[in-house]
N, CA, C and O atoms as a GROMACS GRO file, in nm:
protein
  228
    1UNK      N    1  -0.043  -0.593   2.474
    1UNK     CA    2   0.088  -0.546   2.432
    1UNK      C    3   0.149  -0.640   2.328
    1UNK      O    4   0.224  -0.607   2.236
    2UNK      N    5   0.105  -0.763   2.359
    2UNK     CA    6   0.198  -0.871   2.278
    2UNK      C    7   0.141  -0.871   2.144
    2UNK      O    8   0.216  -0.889   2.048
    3UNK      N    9  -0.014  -0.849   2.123
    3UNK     CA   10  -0.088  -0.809   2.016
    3UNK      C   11  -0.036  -0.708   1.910
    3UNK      O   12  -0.006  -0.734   1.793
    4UNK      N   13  -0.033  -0.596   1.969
    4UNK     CA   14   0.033  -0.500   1.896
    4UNK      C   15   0.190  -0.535   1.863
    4UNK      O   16   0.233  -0.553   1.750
    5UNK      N   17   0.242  -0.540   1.945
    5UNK     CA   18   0.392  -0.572   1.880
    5UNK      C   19   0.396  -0.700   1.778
    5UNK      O   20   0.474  -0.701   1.682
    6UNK      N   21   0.319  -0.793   1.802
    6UNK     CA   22   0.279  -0.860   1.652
    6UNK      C   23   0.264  -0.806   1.560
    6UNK      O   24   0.336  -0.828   1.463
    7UNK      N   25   0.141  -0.695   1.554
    7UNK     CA   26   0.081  -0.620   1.448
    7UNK      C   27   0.205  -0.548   1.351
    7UNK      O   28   0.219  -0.560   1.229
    8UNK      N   29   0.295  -0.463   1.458
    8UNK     CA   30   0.420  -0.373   1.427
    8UNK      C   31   0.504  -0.446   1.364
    8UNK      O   32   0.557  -0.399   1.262
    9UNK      N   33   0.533  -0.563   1.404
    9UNK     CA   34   0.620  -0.643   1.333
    9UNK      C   35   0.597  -0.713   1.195
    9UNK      O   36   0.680  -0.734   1.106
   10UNK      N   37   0.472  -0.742   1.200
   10UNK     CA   38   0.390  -0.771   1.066
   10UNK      C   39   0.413  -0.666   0.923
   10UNK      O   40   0.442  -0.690   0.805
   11UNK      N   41   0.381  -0.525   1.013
   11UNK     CA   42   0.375  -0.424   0.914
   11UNK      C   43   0.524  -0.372   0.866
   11UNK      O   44   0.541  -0.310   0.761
   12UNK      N   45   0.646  -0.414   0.972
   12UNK     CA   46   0.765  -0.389   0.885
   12UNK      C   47   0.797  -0.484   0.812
   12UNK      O   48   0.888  -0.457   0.735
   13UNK      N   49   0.748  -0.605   0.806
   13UNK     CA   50   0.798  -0.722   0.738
   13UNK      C   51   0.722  -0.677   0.573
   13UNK      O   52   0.779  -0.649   0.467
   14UNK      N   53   0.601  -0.683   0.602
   14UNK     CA   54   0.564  -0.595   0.488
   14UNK      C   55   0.612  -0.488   0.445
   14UNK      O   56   0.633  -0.516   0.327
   15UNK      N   57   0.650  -0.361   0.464
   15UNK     CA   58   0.693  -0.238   0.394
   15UNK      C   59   0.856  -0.354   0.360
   15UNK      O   60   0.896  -0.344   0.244
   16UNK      N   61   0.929  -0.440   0.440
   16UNK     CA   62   1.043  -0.446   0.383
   16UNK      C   63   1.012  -0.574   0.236
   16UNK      O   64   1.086  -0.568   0.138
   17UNK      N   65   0.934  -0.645   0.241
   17UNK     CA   66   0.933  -0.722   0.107
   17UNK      C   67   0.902  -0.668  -0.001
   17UNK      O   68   0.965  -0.684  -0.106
   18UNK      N   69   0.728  -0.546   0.023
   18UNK     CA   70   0.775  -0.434  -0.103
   18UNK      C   71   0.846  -0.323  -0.156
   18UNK      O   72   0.868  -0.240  -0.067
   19UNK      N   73   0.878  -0.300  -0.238
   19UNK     CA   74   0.964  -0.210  -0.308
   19UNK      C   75   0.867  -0.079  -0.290
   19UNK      O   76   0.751  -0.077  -0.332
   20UNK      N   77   0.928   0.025  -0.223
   20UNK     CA   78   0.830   0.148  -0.198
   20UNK      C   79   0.828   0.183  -0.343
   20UNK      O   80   0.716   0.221  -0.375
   21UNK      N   81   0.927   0.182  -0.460
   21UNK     CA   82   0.872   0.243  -0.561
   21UNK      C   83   0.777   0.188  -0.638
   21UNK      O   84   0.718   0.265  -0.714
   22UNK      N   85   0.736   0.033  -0.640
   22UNK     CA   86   0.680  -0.014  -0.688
   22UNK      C   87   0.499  -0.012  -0.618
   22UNK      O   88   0.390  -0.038  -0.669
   23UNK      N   89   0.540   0.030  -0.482
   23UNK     CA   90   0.408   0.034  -0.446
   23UNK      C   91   0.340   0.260  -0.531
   23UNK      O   92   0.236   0.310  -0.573
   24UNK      N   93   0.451   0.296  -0.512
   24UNK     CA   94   0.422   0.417  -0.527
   24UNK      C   95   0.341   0.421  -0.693
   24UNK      O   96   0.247   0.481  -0.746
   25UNK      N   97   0.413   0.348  -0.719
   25UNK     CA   98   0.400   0.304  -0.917
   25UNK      C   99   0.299   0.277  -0.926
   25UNK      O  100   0.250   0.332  -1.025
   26UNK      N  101   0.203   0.193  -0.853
   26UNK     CA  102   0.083   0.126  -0.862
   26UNK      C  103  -0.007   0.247  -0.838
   26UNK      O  104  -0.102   0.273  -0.912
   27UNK      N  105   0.029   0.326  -0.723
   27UNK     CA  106  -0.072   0.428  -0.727
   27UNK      C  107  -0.087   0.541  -0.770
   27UNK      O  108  -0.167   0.628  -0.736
   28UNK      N  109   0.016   0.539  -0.870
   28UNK     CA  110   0.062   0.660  -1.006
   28UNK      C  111  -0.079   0.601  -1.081
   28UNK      O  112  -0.181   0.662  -1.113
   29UNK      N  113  -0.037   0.442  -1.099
   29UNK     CA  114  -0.125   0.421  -1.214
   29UNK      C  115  -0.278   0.422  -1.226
   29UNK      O  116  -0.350   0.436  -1.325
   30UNK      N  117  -0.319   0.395  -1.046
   30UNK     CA  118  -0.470   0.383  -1.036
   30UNK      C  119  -0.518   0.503  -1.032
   30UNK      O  120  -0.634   0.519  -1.070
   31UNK      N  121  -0.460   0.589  -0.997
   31UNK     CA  122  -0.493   0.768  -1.000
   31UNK      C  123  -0.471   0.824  -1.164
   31UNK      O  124  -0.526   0.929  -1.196
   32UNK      N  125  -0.393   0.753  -1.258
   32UNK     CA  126  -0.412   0.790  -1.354
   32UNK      C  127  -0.543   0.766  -1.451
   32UNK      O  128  -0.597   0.855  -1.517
   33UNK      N  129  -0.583   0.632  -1.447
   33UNK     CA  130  -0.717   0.577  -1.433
   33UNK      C  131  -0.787   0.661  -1.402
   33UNK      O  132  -0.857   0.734  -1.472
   34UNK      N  133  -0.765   0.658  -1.228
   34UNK     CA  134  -0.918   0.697  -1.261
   34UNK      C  135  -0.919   0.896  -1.306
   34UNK      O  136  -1.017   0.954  -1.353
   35UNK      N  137  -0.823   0.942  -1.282
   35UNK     CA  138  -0.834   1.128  -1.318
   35UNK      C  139  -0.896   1.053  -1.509
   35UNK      O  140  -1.003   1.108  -1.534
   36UNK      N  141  -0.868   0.986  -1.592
   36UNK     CA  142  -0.836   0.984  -1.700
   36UNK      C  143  -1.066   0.946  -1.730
   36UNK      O  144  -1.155   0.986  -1.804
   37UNK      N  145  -1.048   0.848  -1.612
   37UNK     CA  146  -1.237   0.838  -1.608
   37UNK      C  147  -1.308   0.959  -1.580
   37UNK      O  148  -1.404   0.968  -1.655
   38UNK      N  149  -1.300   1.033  -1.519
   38UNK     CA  150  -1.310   1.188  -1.455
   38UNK      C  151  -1.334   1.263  -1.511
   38UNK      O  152  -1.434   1.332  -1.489
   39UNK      N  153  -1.229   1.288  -1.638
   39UNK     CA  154  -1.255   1.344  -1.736
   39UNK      C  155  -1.348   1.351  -1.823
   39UNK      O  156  -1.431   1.439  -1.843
   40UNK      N  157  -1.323   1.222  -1.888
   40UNK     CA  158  -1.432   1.158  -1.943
   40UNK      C  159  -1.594   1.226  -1.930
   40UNK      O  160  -1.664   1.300  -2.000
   41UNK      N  161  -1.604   1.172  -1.828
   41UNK     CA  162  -1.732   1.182  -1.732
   41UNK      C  163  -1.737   1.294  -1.752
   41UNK      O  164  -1.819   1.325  -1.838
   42UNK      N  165  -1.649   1.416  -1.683
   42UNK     CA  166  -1.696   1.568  -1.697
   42UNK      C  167  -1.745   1.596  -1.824
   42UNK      O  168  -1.858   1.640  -1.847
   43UNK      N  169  -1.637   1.565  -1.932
   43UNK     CA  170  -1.671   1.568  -2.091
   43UNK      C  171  -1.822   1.528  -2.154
   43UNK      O  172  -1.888   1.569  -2.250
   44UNK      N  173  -1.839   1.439  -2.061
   44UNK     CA  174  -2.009   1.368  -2.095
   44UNK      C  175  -2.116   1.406  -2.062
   44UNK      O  176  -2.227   1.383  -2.109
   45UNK      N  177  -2.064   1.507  -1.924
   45UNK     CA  178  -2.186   1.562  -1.879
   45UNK      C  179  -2.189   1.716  -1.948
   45UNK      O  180  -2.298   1.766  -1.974
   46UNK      N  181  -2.076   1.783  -1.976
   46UNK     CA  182  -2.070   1.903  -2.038
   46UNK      C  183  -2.178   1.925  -2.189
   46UNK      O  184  -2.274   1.994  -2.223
   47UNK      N  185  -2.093   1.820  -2.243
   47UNK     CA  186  -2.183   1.791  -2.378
   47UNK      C  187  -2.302   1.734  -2.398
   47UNK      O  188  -2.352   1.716  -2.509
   48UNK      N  189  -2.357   1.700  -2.279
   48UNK     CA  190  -2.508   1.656  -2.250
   48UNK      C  191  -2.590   1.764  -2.226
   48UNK      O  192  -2.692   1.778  -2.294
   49UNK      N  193  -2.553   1.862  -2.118
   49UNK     CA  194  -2.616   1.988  -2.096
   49UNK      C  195  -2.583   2.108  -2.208
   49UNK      O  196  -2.596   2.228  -2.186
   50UNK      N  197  -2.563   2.080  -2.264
   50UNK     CA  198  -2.496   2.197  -2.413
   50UNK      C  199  -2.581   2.151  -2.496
   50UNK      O  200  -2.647   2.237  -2.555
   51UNK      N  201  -2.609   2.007  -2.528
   51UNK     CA  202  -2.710   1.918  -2.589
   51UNK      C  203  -2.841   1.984  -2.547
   51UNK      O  204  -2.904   2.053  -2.627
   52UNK      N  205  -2.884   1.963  -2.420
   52UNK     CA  206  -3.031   2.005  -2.380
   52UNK      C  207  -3.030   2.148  -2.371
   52UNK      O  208  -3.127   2.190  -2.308
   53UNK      N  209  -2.969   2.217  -2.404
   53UNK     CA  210  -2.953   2.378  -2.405
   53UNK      C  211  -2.999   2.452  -2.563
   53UNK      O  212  -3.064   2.554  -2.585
   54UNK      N  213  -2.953   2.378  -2.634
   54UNK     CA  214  -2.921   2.422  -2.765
   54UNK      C  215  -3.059   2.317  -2.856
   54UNK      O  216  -3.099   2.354  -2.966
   55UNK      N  217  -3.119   2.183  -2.785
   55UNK     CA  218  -3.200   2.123  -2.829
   55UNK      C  219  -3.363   2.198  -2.786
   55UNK      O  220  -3.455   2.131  -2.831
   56UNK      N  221  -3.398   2.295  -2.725
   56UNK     CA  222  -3.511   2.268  -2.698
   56UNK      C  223  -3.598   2.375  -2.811
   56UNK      O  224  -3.573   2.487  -2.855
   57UNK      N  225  -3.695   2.294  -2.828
   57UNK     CA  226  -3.791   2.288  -2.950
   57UNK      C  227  -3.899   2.339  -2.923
   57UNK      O  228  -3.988   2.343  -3.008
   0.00000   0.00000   0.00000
């Protein structure tokens, strides 16, 4: 019991030192990343198979 209510207490001390918007912000930005790699990638594989479609000899 005394374990956990450590744990609980730990985790509000944390949510209260960060700023929820700033944590929210951070994971605006890593999701923008990576959707922005994603793309990419789809883009690379699209034009690779359009490549071997249109290349064969």
């Amino acid at each position: 019991m005394q374990k956990g209510l450590t744990r609980l207490l730990m985790l509000f001390i944390v949510l209260i030192s960060f700023s929820s918007c700033s944590i929210i912000g951070g994971i605006f930005k890593a999701g923008v990343g990576v959707g922005i790699f994603i793309v990419v990638a789809v883009i690379a594989i699209i034009i690779f198979i359009i490549s071997k479609i249109f290349d064969k000899k």
